[in-house]
Phi, psi and omega in degrees: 000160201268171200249344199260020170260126230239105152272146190111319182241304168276003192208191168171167169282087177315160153303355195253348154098059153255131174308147181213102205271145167290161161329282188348296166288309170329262176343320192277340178272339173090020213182126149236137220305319205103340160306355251332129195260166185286320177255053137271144223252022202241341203245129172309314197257155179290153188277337206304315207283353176218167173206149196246106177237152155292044193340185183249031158228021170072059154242176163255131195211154161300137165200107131029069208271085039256138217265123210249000212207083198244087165248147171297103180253022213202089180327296218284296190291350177288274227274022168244298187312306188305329179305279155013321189079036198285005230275352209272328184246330195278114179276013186183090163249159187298180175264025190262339213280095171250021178243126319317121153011286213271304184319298196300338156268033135283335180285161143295138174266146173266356184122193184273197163306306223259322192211064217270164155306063189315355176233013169260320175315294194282013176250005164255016171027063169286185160231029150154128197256110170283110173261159163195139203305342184271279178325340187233110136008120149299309195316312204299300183297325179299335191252338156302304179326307169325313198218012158209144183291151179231126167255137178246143152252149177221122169200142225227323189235179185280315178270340177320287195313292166311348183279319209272325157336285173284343156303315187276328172311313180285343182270328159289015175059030186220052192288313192296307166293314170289350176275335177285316174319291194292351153333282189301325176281347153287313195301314173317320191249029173241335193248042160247145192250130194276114166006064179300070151225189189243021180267158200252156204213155174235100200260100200276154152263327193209183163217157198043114344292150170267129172247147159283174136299095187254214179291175170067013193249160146280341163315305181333303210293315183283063150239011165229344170276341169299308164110048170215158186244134178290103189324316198281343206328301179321302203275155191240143164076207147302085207259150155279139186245167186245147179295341186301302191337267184315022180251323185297322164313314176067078147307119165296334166240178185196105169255113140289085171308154214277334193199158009284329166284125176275083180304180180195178184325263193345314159312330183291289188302317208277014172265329173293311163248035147304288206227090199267016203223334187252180189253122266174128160173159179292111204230149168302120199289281202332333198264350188259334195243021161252125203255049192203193199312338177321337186296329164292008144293297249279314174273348131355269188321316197294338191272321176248047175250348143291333177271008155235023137330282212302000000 
């Protein structure tokens, strides 16, 4: 916040310990942002009872302004509303959503990502339900969509995930928090120094059939922020593969994710003596492929997932 602004006149503090900028200051800045700030003066009716966004698969929706009845259908974005401080409105997570622990076993679970429960959804009568187009069934989401605003997030890079980071912050009345978040993971992932080689790493999600990560995924983009170039890099979304491929490619490195299939040692050796030239380990799936505040971990993990690279 700028120093030359005076609380009590241009702002206070709420109970919830958020800044709340005054009539005053509006009028003084002259303009309105679109957010609905609570005192803003510019609307005969308050901008409060509604807000209007563009989700990131363009749809346009309405949303219940600050939005009181919140379910999740997306592990990664559950644990950025609570990041948010949101934890107070959400009536509803998947049963995948275990971040943070102890809040999310409290919630109702709605069912999975993939197959969540539609009259569990409508008997918690939310006002707005956070989706995201890879993770949640079309099918599923089109008939919430009927009868609640749904915001989807699609996000493929490191700034989609920062859009959608200030997008969910502004719709949630936490515009301000959610603008520090997606700050601080830029910045974290501007001053972490990256894997200096020229080594190719083959990153599996799942097995028999085994598929990969491949281009166009968000996994990709953190296998590059990371500093390894992806073998699968050519192929797009998840594909399936036969081990002759890798054995033929010879990936230097070979990441087991932690999830959604959970490999463990055995996958490990038998990939190891497979491929007895690559260096073979286990990565935490969450730091590469969750796209919300986990992302301030993330070049953590990554500085000590170079030290058992080397």
């Amino acid at each position: 916040m700028s120093p030359e602004l005076v609380e009590g006149t241009d702002y206070y503090i709420n109970d919830q310990g958020l800044w709340v900028f005054t009539a005053e200051y509006h009028l003084a800045r002259g303009y309105c942002c679109g957010s609905g700030c609570l005192h803003c003066p510019y609307t005969s009716e308050r901008v409060s009872q509604s807000i209007q966004s563009i989700d990131q698969m363009g749809n346009e929706l309405s949303v219940p302004f600050p939005p009181k009845r919140i379910i999740s259908l997306v592990p990664s974005q559950t644990e950025l509303l609570f990041d948010l401080g949101l934890e107070n409105v959400i009536v509803g997570v998947t049963k995948f959503c275990v971040h943070p622990l102890s809040e999310t076993k409290s919630k109702e679970k709605i069912g999975g990502t993939k197959k969540f429960n539609i009259d569990k959804i409508s008997a918690l009568q939310p006002d707005l339900i956070i989706g995201n187009k890879e993770e949640n069934y079309p099918e599923g989401i089109q008939t919430l969509q009927e009868h609640f605003p749904v915001w989807m997030s699609d996000i493929h890079t490191l700034s989609d995930a920062c859009s959608m980071i200030r997008e969910v912050g502004k719709i949630t009345n936490r515009m301000q928090i959610g603008n520090d978040i997606a700050d601080e993971i830029i910045k974290s992932f501007e001053s972490f120094v990256p894997l200096n080689s020229q080594l190719r790493a083959a990153y599996f999600i799942w097995s028999e059939p085994y598929m990969v990560a491949a281009g166009d995924t968000f996994i990709d983009e953190m296998m590059k922020k990371f500093g390894v170039t992806n073998v699968f890099g050519h192929l797009t979304r998840y594909p399936e593969v036969s081990l002759e491929t890798v054995i033929d490619l010879q990936p230097e490195l070979i990441f087991l994710s932690s999830e959604p299939y959970p490999f463990n040692e055995k996958h490990m050796e038998a990939f190891q003596k497979l491929l007895p030239s690559s260096k073979v380990m286990i990565v935490d799936g969450e730091y590469f492929s969750w796209y919300g505040s986990r992302l301030l971990l993330t070049p953590g993990y990554f500085k000590s997932l170079i030290a058992r690279c080397s």
